[in-house]
N, C-alpha and C positions, 0 to 999 in steps of 0.2 A: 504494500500500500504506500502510495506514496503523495505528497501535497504540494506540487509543485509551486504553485500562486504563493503558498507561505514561505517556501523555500526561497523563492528571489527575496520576499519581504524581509525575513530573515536575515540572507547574507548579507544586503544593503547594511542593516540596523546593526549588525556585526560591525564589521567595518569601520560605519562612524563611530561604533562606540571602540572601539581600539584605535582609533586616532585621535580622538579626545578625549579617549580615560586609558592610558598607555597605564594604569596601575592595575587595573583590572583584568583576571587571568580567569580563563572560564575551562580548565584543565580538569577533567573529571567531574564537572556538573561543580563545580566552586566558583565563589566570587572572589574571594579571598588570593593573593598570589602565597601561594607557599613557603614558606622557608625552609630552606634545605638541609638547614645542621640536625643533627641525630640527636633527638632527646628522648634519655629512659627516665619513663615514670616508675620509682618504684617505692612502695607500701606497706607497709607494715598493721596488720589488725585484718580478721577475714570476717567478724559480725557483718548482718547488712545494712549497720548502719555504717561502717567503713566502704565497704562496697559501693555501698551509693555514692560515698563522693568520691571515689574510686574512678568509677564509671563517667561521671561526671566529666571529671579532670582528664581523665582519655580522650572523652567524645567534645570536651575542648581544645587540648591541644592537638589532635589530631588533624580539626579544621584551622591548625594556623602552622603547624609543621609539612611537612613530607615525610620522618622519616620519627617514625611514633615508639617504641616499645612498652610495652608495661610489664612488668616485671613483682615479683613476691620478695620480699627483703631475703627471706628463705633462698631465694634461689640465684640471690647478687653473688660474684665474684670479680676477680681484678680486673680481666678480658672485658667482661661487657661495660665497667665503668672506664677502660682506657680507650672503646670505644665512643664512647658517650661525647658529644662536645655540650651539652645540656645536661643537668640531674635536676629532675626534681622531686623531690622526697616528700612524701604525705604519712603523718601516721598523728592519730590524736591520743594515742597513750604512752606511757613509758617503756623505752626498751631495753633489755636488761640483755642482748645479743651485745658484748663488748665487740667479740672478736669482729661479727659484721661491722661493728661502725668505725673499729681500727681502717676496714678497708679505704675508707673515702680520705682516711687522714693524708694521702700521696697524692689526689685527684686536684688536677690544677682547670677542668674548666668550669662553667659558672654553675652556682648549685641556688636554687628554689626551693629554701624549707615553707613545706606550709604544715601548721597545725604544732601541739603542743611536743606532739614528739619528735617531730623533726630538730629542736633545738638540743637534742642526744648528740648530733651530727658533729664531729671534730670541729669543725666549720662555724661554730657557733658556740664552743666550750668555752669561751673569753667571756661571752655576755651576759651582763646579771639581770635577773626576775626577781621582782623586788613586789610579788604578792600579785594579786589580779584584781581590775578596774572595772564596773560598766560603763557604757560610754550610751550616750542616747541619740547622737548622730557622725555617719560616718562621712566626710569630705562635706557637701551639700546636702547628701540623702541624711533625710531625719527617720529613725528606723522604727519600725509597728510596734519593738520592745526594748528595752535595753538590754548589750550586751554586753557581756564580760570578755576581758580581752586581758592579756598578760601586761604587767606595766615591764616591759624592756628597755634596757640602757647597755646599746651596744659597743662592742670595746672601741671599736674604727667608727669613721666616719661615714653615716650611710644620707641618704637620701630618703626623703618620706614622701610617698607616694600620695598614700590616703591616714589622713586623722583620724583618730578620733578623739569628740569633742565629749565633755560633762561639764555643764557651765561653762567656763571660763577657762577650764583645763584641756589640755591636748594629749594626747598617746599614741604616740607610732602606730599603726595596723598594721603597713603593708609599705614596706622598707629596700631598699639597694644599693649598691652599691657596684664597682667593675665584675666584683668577686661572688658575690651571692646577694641572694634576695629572702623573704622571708617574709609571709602572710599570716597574719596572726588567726585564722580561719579555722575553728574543727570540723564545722560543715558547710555544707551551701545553699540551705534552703532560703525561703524566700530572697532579701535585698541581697544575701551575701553572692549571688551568682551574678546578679550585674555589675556589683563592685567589682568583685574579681575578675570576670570577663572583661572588662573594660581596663584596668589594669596592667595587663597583660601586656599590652603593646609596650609599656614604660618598661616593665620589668624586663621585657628580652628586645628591647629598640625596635621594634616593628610600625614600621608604617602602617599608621590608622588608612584605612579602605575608606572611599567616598562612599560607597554603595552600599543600598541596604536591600536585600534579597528579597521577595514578596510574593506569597501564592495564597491563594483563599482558595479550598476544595470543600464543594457541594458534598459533604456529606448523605452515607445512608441511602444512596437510593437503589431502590430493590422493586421489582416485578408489581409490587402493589402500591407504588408512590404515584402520586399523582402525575400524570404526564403534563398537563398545563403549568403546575406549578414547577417541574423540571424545566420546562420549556421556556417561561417567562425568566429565572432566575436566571440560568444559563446564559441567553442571549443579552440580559441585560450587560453581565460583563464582559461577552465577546465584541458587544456592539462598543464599548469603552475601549477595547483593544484589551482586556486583562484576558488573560490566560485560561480557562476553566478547565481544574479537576473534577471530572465527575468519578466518584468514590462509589463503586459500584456492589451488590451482590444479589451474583448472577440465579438463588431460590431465596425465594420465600417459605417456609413452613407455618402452616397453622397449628399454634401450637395447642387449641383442643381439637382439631380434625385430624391430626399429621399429614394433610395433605400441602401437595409439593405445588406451587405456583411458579413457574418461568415465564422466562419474555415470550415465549411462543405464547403464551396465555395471554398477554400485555399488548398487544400488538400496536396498540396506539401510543405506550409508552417507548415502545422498540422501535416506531416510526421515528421519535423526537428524536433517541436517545443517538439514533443513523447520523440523523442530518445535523447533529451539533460534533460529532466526530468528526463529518465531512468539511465542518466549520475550523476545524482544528482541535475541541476537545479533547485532552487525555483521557485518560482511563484507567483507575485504580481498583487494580482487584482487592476487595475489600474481603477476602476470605469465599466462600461457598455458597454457607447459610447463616452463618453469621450466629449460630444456636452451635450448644453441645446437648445439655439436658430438655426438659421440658418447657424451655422458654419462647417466646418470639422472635421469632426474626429481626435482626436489628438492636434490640434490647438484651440477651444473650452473649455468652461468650463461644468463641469456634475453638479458638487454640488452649486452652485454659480451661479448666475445670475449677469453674466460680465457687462451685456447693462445696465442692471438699476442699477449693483454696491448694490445691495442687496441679503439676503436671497431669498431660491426657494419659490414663491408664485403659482407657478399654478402646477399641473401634466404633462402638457404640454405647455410648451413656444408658445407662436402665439404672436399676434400683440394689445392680449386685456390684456399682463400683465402689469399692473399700478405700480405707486411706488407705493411704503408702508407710509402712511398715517402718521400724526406728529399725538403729542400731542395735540395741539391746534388744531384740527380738530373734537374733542371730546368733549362734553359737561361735563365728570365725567374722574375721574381716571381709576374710574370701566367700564367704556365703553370703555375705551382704549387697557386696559387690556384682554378683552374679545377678543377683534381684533385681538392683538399681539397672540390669546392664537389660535386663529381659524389659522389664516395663522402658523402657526409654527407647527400645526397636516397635514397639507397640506404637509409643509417640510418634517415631519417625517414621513410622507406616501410615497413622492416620495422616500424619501433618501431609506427606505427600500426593494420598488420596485426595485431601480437601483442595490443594493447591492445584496441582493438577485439575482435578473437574473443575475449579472457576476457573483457569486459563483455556483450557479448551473449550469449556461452555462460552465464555466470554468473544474467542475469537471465530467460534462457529458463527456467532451470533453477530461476525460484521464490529465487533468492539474490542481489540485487540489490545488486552491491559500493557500498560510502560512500565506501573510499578507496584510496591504492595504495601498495602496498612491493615497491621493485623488490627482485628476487631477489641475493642477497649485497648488497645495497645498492649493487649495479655498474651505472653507470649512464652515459654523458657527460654534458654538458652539455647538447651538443642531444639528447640525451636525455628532458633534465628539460625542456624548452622545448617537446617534441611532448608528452608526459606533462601538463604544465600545461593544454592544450586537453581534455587528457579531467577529469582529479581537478582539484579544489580543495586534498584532503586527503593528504597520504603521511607515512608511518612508518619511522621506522627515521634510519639516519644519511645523512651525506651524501657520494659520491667526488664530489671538487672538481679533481681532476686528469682532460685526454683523453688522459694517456700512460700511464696506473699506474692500476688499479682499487683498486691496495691505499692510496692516500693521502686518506684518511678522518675526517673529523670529524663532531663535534654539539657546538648550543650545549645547552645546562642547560635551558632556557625555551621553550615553545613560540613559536616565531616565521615570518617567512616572509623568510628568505635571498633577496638578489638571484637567487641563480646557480639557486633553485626559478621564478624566473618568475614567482613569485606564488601561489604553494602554500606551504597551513601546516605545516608541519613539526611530526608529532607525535616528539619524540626520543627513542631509546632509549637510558638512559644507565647501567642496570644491568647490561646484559648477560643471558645465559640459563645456566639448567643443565646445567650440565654435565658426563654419569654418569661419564665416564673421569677429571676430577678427584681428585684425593687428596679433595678436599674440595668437594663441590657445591656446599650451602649457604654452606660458609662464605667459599668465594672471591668468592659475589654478596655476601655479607651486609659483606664489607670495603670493597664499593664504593657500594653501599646508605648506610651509614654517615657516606661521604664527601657522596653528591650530597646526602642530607639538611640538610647543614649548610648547604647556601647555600640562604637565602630562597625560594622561589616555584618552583624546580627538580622538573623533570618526574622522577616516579618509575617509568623506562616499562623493562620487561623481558619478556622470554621463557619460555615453557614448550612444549615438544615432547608432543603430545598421545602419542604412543608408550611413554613413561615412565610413562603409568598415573599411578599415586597416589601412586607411592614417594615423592616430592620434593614433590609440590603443597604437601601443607598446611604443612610444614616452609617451601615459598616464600613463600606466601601471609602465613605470621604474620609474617616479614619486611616487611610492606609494613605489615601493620598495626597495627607497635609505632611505626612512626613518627606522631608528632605532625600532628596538622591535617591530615592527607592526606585529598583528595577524589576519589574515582574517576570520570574520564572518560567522561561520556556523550556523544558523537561527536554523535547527533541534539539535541541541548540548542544548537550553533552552525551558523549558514546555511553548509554548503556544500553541493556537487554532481559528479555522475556525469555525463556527455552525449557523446553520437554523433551521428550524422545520425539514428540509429533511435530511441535511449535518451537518456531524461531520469531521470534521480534527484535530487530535490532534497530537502534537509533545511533548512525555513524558518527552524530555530532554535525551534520549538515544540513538538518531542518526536515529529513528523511525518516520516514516510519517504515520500515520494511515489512513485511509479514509472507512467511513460507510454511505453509501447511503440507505435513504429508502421514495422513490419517491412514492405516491400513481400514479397506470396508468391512471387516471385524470389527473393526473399535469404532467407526464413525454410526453402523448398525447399535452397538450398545450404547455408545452417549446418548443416542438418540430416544432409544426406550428406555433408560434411565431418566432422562430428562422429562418422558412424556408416558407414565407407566400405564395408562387410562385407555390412550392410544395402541400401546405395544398389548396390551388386552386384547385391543380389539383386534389389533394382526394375528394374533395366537389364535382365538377361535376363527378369523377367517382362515388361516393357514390348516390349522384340524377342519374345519366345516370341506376346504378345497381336497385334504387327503382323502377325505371319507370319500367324495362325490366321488376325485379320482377312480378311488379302489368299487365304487359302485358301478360305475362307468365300464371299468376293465372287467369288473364280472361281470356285467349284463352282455357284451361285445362278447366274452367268449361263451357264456351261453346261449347268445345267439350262434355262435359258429359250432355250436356242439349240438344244436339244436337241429340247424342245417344238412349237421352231419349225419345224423341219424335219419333226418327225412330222405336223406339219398340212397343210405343203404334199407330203409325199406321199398322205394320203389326200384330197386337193382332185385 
């Protein structure tokens, strides 16, 4: 498939923009130009609530490095810090590993302590903490709570990035110097992910980016969404020139009938859904059915088993899925292991069933997904690891825990997190509308406000095609009071879609490719999977056509035996 008209439009808009924004580097779906020096993250503490900022801190530096590691304190040695020309060390407890922090004491390039443990670090053994301070605003930002922060007096001369203020008093937060840096941070949630991200460019000299990335994706729409209201939403932002993801899934389930609804049942939804593709529309496989257990479609989780709050254990959700078994329920390690290793081919069996049947149901269907957003952004791990063999591209945040769906982050910057496998991460960092709010608008428009302050930060948010027009345009001028903002076109960087059947590839030239090659074995089963009412009804015409067949052949040769006997009576 391919869209020639947008292609010229494209290359043009390229062009200019690389001759008037010579900073801007669109290398692997990034706005961001890379830096090249080699920096390992590495951590100490594996709770998830270390994890999260973990994760965090990867799927940031990731979007402003090229050359990423992360790494376990456990598993540091001298080779991988003599390669490093960046460390930066995260740990927010005490570490009592001498011999590991001996290693860094030889390490001459620049080190990035952030959090309370990182001040263990040779690197920092001079400097005295003289008790801990809360402070009620940091730099400008006045903060939701006050925090406690270490009062630090360091032995050299550093640079203070960001304050923090109590009254009248000031406190170093977030500190440097040629030699090292140092973030007074244990975690990241709310204000502390903009300060830091923003930050960032001081601490390792990186040119702030003029541009700020931008996509709103139509949420949710499924086989029983209204087709006028996709249609009006949609077109409103194609007619603007923005982008539209449409965030798709390709059944619906009723969940007191179990009955299966597809586009073949939608047909006036499936008309729209054509001709805003033919518009340029993306296409986000949005998972299958969007349900595991006995929920709705839509409301439901796919990848993630909500009820028991774990990984997918069975191929089909009923009433005999158990939790997943402890430790202490095992006689050996190795018998545990074995467990953990059986239920997680399970996962990677369903996970590839589900993704599979939405990419081929999707591009049967004429709508050839670009990329993938798991449902509630519930996902494991191995999750993301069978997911990476299908997408290059997914949206949305990230669950970085396999015990809790709800422990969730994003970095600020389009990047590609370890724990993705190797998927770029478009992030959603505004959030969506939402009508039961006191205030729709205004509760995105106070977060809106926040991601724009840091440099190069992705401006990715939600709209529920359901809501009509109430809220669009009122969304939309939200995005486009902001300064320098560029709207996200998905086919402008090479990635790709693929199955054993399906190839979708975007070269990066404004080009949607699409190469189907379905054996008629498998394009017969999608078919009656997807319409089982119908494959009924071919069953008994197929039996009703055998019988008549075999009625046929026996009447024709009791006719000729018939015949035959009348001959040898008149002989």
């Amino acid at each position: 498939m391919t869209f020639d008209r947008r292609v010229l439009y494209s290359a043009t808009f390229m062009v200019l923009l690389l001759i008037f924004n010579p900073l801007t580097a669109f290398a692997e779906g990034r706005f961001i130009s890379l830096d090249e020096r080699k920096v390992t993250l590495i951590y100490y503490g594996s709770d998830e609530g270390s994890m999260k900022n973990v994760h965090f801190l990867d799927g940031t530096l990731s979007g402003l490095f090229e050359h990423v590691e992360l790494v376990n304190l456990d598993d540091v040695n001298a080779e991988k810090l003599r390669n490093s020309e960046i460390i930066v060390f995260y740990s927010a407890y005490e570490i009592d590993d001498q011999k590991k922090l001996n290693l860094f004491s030889d390490y001459e390039g620049f080190v990035l302590g952030i959090g309370d443990g990182a001040l263990h670090l040779p690197q920092f053994s001079d400097w005295t903490i003289s008790g801990k301070q809360s402070v009620f605003s940091i730099g400008e930002k006045k903060l939701e709570r006050p925090m406690e922060i270490l009062k630090i007096e360091p032995a050299e001369q550093m640079e203070v990035i960001e304050w923090g203020q109590k009254f009248e008093e000031r406190f170093p937060v977030i500190l440097k110097n040629s030699a090292k840096g140092f973030v007074d941070f244990n975690t990241f949630d709310s204000e502390r992910r903009f300060i830091f991200s923003k930050s960032l460019f001081s601490l390792f000299q990186l040119e702030e980016p003029e541009i700020h990335p931008a996509y709103i994706r139509l949420e949710d729409i499924s086989p029983v969404s209204d087709p006028k209201q996709v249609s009006e939403t949609a077109a409103y932002l194609l007619d603007k020139g923005i982008p539209v993801y449409l965030v798709i899934i390709p059944v619906y389930i009723n969940p007191e009938t179990g009955k299966k609804v597809t586009l073949d049942d939608a047909p006036d939804l499936k008309k729209v859904l054509e001709q805003l593709v033919s518009r340029g529309a993306y296409v986000i496989s949005h998972g299958y059915t969007h349900t595991y257990h006995s929920t709705e479609t839509g409301e439901g989780f796919e990848f993630w088993d909500s009820v028991m709050n774990q990984p997918i254990t069975a191929l089909a959700a009923d009433e005999s899925v158990a939790k997943i078994k402890s430790r202490d329920e095992f006689s050996s390690l190795e018998e545990y292991g074995k467990y953990l290793r059986s239920l997680q081919q399970i996962e990677s069996q369903y996970t590839k069933n589900k993704l599979e049947n939405s990419i081929h149901s999707l591009t049967n269907w004429g709508l050839p997904p670009t990329a993938f957003e798991a449902p509630h952004y519930a996902m494991s791990s191995n999750g993301y690891r069978v997911a990476s063999q299908y997408f290059s591209a997914i949206f949305g945040q990230m669950q970085v825990s396999d015990t809790d769906w709800k422990v969730m982050t994003a970095p600020l910057f389009i990047s590609s997190p370890a724990i993705l496998n190797g998927m770029t991460l478009y992030p959603e960092t505004i959030g969506y509308v939402n009508p039961d709010s006191l205030d729709p608008i205004g509760e995105v428009e106070e977060v809106l406000d926040e991601v724009a302050e840091v440099p190069g930060a992705v401006i990715g948010g939600i709209y529920h095609p359901y809501l009509g027009m109430e809220y669009l345009e009122e969304f939309v001028s939200l995005f486009e009071k902001v300064p320098n903002l560029q709207w996200i076109e998905l086919d402008q960087y090479p990635h790709s879609v693929q199955t054993d059947y399906v190839q979708i590839s975007m070269p990066g030239d404004g080009r949607i490719l699409v190469k189907e090659e379905f054996p008629w074995q498998t394009k017969i089963t999608n078919y009656f999977k997807d319409n089982p009412v119908e494959a009924l009804l071919w069953v008994i015409v197929a039996v009703t056509g055998i019988f008549l067949s075999i009625f046929i052949v026996y009447i024709f040769f009791l006719r000729i035996r018939y015949r035959k006997q009348l001959f040898e009576e008149r002989n």
